[in-house]
N, CA, C and O atoms as a printed pandas DataFrame, in Angstrom:
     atom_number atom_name residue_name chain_id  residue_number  x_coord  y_coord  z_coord
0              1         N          UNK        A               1  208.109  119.579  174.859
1              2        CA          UNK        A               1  206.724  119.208  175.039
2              3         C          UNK        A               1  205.878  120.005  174.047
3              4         O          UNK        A               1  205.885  121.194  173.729
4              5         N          UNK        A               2  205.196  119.024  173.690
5              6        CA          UNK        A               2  203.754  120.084  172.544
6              7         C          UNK        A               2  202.681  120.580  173.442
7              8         O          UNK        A               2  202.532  120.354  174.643
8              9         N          UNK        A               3  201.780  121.483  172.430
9             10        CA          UNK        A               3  200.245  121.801  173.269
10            11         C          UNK        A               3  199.270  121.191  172.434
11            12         O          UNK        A               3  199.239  121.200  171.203
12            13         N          UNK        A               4  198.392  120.603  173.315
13            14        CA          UNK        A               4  197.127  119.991  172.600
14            15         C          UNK        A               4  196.153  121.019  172.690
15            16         O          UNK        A               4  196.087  121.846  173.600
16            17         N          UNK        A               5  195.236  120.916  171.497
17            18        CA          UNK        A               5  193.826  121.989  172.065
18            19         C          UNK        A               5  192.672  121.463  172.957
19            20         O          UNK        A               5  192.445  120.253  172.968
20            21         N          UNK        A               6  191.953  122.291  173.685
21            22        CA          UNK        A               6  191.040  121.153  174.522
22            23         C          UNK        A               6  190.305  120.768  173.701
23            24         O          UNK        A               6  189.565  119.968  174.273
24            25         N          UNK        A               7  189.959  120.862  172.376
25            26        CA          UNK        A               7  189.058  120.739  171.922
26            27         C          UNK        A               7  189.655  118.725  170.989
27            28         O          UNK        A               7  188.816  117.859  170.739
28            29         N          UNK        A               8  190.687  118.614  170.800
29            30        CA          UNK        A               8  191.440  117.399  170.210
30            31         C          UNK        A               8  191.647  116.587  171.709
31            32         O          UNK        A               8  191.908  115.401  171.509
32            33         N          UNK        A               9  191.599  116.909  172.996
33            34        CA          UNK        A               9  191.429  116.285  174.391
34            35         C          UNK        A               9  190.174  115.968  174.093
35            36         O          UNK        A               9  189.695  114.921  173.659
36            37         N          UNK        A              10  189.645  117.091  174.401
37            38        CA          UNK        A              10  187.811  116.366  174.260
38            39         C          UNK        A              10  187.508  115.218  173.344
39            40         O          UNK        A              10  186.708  114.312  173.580
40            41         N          UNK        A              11  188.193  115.355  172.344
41            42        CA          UNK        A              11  187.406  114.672  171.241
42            43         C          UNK        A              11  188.217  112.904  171.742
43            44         O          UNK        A              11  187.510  111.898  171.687
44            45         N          UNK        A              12  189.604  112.818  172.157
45            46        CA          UNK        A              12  190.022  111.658  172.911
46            47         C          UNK        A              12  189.175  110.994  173.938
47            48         O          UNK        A              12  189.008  109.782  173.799
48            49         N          UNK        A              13  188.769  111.427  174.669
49            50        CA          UNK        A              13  187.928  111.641  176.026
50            51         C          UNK        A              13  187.070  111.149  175.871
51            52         O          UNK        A              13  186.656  110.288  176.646
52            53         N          UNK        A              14  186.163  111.694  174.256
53            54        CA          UNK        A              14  185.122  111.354  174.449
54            55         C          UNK        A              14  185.134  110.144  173.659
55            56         O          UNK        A              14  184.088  109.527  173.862
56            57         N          UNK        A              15  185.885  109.562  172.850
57            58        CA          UNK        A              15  186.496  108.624  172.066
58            59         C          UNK        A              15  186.099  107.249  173.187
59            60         O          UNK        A              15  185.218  106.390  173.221
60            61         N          UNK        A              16  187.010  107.526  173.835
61            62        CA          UNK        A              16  186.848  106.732  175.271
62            63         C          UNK        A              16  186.391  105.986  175.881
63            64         O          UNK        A              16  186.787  104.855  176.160
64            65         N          UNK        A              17  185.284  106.642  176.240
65            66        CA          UNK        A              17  184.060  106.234  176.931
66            67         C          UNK        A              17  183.153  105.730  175.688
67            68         O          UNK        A              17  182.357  104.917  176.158
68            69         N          UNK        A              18  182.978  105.851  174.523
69            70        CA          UNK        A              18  182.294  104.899  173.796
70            71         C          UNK        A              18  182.653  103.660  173.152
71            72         O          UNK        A              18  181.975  102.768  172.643
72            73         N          UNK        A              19  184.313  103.890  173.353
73            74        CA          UNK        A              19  184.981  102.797  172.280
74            75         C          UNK        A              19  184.478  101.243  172.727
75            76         O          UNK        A              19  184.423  100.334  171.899
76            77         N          UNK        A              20  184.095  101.052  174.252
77            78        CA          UNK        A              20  184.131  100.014  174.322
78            79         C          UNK        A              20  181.856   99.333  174.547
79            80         O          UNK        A              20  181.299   98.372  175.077
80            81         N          UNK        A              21  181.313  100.795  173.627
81            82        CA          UNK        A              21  179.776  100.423  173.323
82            83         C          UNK        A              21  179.778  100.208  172.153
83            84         O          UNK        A              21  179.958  100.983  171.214
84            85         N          UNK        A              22  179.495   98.714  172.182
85            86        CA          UNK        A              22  179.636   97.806  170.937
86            87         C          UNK        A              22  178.719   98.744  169.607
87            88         O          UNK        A              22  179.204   98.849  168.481
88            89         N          UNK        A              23  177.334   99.375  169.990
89            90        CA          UNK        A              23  176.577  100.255  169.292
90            91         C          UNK        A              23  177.009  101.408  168.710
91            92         O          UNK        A              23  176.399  102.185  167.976
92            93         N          UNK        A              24  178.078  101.433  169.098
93            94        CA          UNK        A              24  178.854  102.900  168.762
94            95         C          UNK        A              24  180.119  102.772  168.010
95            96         O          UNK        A              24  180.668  103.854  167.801
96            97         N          UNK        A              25  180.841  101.521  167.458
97            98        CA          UNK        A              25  181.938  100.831  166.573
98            99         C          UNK        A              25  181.921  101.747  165.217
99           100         O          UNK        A              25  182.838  102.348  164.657
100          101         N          UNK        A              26  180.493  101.622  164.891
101          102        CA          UNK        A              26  180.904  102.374  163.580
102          103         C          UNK        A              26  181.094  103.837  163.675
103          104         O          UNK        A              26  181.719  104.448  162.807
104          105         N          UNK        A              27  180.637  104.341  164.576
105          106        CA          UNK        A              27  180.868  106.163  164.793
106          107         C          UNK        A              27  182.158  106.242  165.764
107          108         O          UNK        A              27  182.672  107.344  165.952
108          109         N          UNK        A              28  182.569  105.349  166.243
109          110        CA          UNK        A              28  184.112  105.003  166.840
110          111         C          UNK        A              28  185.297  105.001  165.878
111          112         O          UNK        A              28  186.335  105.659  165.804
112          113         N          UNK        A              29  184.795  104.098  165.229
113          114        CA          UNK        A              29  185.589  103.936  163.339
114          115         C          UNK        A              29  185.974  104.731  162.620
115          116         O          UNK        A              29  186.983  104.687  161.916
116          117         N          UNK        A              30  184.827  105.950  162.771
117          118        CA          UNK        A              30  184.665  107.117  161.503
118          119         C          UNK        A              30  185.602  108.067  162.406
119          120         O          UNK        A              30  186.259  108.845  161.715
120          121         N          UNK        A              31  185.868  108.210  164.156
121          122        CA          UNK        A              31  186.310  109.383  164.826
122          123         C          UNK        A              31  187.822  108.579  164.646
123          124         O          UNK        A              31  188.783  109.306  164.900
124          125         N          UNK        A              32  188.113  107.334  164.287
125          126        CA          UNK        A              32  189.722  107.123  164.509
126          127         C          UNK        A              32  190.290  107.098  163.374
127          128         O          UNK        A              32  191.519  107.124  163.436
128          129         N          UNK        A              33  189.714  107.045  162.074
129          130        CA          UNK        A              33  189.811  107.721  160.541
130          131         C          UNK        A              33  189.890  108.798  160.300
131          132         O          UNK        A              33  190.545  109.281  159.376
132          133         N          UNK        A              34  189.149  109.445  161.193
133          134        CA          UNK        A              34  189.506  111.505  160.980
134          135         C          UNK        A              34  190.706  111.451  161.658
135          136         O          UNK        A              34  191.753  111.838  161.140
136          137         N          UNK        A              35  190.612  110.838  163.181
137          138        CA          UNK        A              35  192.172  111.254  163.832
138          139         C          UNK        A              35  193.335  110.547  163.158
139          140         O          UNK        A              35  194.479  110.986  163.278
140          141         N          UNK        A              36  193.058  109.454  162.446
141          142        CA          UNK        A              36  194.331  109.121  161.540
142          143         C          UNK        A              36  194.996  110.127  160.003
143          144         O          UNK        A              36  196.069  110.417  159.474
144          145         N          UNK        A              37  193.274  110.387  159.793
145          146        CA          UNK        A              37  193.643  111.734  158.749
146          147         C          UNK        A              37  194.609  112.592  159.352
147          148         O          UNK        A              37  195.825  112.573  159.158
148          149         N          UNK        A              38  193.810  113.518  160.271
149          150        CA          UNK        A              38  195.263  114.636  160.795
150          151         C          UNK        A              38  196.001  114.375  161.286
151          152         O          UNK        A              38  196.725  115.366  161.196
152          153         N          UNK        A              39  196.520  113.655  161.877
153          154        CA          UNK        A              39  197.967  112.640  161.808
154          155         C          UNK        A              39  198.563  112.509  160.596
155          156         O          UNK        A              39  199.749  112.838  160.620
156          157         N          UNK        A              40  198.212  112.195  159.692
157          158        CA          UNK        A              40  198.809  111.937  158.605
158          159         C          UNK        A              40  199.268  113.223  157.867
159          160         O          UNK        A              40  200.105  113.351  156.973
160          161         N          UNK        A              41  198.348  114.300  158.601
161          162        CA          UNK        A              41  198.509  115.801  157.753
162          163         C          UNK        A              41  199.803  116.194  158.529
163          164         O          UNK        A              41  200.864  116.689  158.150
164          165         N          UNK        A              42  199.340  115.796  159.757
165          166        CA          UNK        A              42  200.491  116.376  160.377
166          167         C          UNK        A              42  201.642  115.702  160.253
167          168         O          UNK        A              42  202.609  116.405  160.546
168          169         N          UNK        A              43  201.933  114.507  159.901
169          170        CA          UNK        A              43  203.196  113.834  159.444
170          171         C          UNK        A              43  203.748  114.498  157.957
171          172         O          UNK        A              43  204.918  114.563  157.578
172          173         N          UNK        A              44  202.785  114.865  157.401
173          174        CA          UNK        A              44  203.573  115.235  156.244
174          175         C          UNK        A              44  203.660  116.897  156.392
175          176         O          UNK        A              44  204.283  117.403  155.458
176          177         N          UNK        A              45  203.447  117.299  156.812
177          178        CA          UNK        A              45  203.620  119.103  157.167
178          179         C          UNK        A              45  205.287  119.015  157.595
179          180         O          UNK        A              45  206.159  119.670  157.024
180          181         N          UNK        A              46  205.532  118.058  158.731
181          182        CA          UNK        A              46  206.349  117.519  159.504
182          183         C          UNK        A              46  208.066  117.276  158.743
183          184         O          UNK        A              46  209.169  117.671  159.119
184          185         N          UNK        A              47  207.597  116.378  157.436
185          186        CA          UNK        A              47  208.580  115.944  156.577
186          187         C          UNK        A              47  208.272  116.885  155.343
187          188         O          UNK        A              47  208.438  116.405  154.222
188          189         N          UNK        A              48  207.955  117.832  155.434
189          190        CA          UNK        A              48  208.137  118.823  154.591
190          191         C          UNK        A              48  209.148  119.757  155.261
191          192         O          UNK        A              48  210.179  120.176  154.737
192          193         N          UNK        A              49  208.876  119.919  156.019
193          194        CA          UNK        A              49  210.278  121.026  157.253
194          195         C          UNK        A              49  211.386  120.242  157.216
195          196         O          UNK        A              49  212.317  120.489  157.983
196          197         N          UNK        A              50  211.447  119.176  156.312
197          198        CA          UNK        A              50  213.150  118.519  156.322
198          199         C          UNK        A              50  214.288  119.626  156.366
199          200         O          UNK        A              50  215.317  119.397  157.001
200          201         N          UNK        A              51  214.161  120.452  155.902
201          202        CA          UNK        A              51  215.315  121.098  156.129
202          203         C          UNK        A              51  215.670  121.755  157.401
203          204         O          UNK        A              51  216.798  122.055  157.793
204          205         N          UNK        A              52  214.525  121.935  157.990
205          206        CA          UNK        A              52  214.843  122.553  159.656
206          207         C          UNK        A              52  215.554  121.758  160.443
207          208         O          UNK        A              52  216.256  122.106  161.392
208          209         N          UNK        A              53  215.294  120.272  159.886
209          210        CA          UNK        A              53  216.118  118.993  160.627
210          211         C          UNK        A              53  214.845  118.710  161.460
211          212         O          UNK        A              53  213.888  119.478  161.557
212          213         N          UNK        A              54  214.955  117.646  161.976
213          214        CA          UNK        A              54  213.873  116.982  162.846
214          215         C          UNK        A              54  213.645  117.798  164.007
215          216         O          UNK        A              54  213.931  117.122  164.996
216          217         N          UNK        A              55  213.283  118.872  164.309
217          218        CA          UNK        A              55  213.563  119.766  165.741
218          219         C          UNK        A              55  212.538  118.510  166.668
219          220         O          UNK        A              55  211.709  117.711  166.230
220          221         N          UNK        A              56  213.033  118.769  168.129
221          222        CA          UNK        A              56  212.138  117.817  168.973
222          223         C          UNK        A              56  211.929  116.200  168.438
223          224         O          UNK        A              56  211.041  115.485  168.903
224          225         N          UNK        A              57  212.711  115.830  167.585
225          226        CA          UNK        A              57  211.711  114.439  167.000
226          227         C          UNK        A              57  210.312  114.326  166.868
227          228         O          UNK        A              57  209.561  113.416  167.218
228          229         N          UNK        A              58  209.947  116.044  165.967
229          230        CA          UNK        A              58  208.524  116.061  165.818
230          231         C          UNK        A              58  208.104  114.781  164.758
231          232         O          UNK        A              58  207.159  114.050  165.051
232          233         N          UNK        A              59  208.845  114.589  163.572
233          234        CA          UNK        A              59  208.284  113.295  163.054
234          235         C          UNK        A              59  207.829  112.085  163.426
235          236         O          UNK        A              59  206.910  111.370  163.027
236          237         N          UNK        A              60  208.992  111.951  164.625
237          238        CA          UNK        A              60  208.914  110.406  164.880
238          239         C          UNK        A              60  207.603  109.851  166.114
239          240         O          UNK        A              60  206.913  108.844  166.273
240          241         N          UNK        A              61  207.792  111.196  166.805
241          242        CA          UNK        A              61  206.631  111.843  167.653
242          243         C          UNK        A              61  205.351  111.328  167.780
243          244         O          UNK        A              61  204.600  110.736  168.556
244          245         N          UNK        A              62  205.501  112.199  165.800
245          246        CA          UNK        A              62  203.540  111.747  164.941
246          247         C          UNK        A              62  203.612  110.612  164.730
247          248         O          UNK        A              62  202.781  109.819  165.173
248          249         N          UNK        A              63  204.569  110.282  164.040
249          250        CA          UNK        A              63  204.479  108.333  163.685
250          251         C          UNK        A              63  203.913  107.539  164.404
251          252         O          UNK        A              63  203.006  106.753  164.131
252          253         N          UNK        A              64  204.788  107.851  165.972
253          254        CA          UNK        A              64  204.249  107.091  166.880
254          255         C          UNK        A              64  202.770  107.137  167.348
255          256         O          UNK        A              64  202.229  106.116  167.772
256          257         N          UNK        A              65  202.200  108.178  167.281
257          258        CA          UNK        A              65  200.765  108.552  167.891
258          259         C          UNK        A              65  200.407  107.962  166.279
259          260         O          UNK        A              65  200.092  106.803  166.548
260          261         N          UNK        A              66  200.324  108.045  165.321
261          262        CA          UNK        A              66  200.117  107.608  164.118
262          263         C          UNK        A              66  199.923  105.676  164.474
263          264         O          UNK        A              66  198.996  104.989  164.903
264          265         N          UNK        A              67  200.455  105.568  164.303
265          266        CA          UNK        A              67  201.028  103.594  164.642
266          267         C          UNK        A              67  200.007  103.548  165.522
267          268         O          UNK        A              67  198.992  103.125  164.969
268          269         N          UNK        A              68  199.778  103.930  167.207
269          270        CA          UNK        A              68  198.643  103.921  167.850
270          271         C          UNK        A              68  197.659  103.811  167.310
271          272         O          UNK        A              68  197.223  102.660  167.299
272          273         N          UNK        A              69  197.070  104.557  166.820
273          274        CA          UNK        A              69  195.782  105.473  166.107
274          275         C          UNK        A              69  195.710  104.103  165.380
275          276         O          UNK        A              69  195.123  103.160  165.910
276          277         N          UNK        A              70  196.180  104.017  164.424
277          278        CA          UNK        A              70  196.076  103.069  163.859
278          279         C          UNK        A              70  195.708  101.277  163.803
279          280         O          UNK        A              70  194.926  100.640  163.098
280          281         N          UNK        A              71  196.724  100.833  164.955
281          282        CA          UNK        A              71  196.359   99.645  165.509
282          283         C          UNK        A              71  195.226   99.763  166.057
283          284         O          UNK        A              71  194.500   98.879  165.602
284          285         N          UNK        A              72  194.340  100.801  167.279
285          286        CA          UNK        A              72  193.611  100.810  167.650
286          287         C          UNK        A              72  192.484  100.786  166.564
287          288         O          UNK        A              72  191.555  100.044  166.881
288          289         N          UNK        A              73  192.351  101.380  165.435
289          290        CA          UNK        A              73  191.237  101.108  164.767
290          291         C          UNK        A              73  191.508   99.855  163.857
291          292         O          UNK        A              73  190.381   99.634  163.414
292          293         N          UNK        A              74  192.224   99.042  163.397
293          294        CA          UNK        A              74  191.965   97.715  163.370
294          295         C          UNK        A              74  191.844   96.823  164.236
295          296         O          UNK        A              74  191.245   95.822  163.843
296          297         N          UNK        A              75  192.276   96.815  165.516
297          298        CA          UNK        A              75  191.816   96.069  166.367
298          299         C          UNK        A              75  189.846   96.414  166.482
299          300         O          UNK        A              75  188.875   95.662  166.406
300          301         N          UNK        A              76  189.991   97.892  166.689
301          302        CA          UNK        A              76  188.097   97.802  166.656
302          303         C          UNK        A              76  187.290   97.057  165.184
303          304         O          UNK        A              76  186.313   96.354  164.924
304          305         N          UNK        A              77  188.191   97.603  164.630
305          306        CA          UNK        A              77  187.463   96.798  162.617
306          307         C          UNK        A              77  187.251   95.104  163.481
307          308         O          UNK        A              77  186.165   94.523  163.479
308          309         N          UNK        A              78  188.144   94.702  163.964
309          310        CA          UNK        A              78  188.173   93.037  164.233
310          311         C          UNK        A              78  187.161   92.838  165.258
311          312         O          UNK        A              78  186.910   91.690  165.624
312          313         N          UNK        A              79  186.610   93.741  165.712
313          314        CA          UNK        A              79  185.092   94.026  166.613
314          315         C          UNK        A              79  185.604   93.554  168.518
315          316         O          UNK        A              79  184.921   93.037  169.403
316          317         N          UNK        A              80  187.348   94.116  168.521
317          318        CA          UNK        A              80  187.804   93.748  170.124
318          319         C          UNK        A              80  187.902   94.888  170.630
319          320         O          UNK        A              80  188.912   95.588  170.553
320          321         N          UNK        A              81  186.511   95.291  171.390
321          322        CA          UNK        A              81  186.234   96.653  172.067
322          323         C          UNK        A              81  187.446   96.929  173.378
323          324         O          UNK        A              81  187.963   97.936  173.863
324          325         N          UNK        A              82  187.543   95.595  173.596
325          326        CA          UNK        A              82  188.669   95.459  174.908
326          327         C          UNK        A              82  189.989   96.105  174.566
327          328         O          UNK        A              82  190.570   97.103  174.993
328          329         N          UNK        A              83  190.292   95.103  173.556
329          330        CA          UNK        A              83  191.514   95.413  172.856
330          331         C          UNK        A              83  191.874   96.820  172.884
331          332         O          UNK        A              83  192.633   97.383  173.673
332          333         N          UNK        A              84  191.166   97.351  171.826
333          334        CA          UNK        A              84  191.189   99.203  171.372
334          335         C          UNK        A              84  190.900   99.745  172.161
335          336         O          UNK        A              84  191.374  100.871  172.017
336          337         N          UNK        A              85  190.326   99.677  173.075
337          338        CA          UNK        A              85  190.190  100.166  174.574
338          339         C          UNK        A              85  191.223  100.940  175.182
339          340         O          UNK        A              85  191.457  102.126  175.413
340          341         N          UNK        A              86  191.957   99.397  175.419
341          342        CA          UNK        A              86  192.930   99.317  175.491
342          343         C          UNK        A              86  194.441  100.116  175.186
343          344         O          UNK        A              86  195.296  100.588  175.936
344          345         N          UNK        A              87  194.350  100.045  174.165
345          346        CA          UNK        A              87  195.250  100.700  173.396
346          347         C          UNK        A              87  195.220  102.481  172.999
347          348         O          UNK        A              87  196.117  103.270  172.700
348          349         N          UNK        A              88  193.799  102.618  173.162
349          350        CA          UNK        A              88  193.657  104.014  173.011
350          351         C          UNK        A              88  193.923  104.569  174.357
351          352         O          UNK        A              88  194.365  105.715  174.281
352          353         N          UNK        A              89  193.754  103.977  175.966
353          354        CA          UNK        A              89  194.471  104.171  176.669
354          355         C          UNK        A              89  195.901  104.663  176.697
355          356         O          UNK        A              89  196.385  105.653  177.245
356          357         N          UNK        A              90  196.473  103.672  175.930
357          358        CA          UNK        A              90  198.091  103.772  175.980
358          359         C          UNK        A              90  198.291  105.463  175.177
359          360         O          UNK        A              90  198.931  106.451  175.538
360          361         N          UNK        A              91  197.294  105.164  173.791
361          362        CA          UNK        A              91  197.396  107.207  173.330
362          363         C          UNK        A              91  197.217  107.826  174.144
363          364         O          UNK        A              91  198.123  108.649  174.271
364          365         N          UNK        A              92  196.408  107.913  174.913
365          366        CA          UNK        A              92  196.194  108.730  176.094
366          367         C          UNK        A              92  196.878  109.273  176.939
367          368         O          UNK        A              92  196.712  110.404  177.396
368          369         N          UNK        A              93  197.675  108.529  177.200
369          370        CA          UNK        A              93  198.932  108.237  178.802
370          371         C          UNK        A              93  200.002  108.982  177.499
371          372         O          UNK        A              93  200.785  109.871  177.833
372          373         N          UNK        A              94  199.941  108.610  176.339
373          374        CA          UNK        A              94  200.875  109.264  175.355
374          375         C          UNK        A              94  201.109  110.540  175.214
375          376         O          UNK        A              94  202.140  111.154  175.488
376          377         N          UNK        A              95  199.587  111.136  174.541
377          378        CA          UNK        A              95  199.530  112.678  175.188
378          379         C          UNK        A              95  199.497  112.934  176.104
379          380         O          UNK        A              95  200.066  114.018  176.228
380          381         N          UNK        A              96  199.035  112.481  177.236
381          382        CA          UNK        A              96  199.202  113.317  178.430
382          383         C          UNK        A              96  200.549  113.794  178.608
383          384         O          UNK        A              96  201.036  114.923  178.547
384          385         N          UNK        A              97  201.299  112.018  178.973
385          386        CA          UNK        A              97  203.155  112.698  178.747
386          387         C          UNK        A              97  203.868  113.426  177.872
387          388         O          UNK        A              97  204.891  113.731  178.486
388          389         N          UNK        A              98  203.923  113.960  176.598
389          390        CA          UNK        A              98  204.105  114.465  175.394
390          391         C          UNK        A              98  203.505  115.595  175.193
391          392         O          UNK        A              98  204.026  116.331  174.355
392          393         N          UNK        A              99  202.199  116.089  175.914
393          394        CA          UNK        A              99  201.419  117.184  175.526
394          395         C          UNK        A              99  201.568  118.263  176.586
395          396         O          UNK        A              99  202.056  117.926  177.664
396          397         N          UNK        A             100  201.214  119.474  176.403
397          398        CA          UNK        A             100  200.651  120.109  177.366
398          399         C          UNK        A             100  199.624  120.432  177.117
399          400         O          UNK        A             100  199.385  120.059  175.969
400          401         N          UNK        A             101  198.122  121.373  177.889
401          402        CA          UNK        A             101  197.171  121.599  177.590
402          403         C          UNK        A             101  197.595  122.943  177.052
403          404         O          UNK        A             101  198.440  123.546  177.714
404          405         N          UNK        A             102  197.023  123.637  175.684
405          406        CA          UNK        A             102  196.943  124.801  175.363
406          407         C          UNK        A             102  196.341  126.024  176.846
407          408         O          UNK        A             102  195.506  125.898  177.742
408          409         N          UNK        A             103  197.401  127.255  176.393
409          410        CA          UNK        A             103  196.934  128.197  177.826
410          411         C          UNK        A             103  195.285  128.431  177.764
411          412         O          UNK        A             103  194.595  128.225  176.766
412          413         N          UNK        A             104  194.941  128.778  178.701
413          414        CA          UNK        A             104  193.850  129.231  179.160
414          415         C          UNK        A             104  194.096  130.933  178.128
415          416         O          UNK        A             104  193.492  130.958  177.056
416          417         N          UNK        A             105  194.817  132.024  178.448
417          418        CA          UNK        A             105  194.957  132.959  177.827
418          419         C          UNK        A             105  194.692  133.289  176.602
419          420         O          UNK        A             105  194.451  134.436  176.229
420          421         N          UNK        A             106  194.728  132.153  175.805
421          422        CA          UNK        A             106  194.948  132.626  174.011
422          423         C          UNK        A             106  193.622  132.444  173.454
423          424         O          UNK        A             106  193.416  132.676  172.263
């Protein structure tokens, strides 16, 4: 299992609750383009450690939250708030199962 920061929860969360205010598509757009950016950073950080070997199936991991991320913001580009809704749900239920919350301690 990984740790998420609350602060990359929050920013899901709050993803969320606007994805499906039609007024808010384009600042919806711009938050699933940054989260596809670090995804992408983190996919290649990922396949740079080739030699450690895939520990955990961290690559395939990101891909997958990657592929999400992704469909969900073309489905919103196609203006189906339902849809991406939708689907950013399914990221959700993704990290939750896959993540843990970073400790309280650190």
């Amino acid at each position: 299992m990984f740790i998420i920061s609350k602060e990359a929860m929050h920013s899901v969360m709050s993803l969320r609750e606007k994805i499906s205010n039609t007024g808010k598509r384009e600042e919806c757009l711009a938050e699933l383009e940054n989260m596809i950016r670090i995804k992408e950073s983190h996919l290649a950080r990922a396949e740079w450690s080739s030699c450690c070997s895939n520990i955990c199936n961290l690559r395939s991991q990101i891909d997958n939250e990657l592929q999400m991320l992704q469909n969900t913001f073309e489905v919103l580009k196609r203006e189906d708030s339902t849809q991406a809704a939708s689907l950013l749900e399914d990221y959700i239920d993704s990290l939750q199962k896959n993540y843990s919350p970073e400790p309280e301690h650190w």
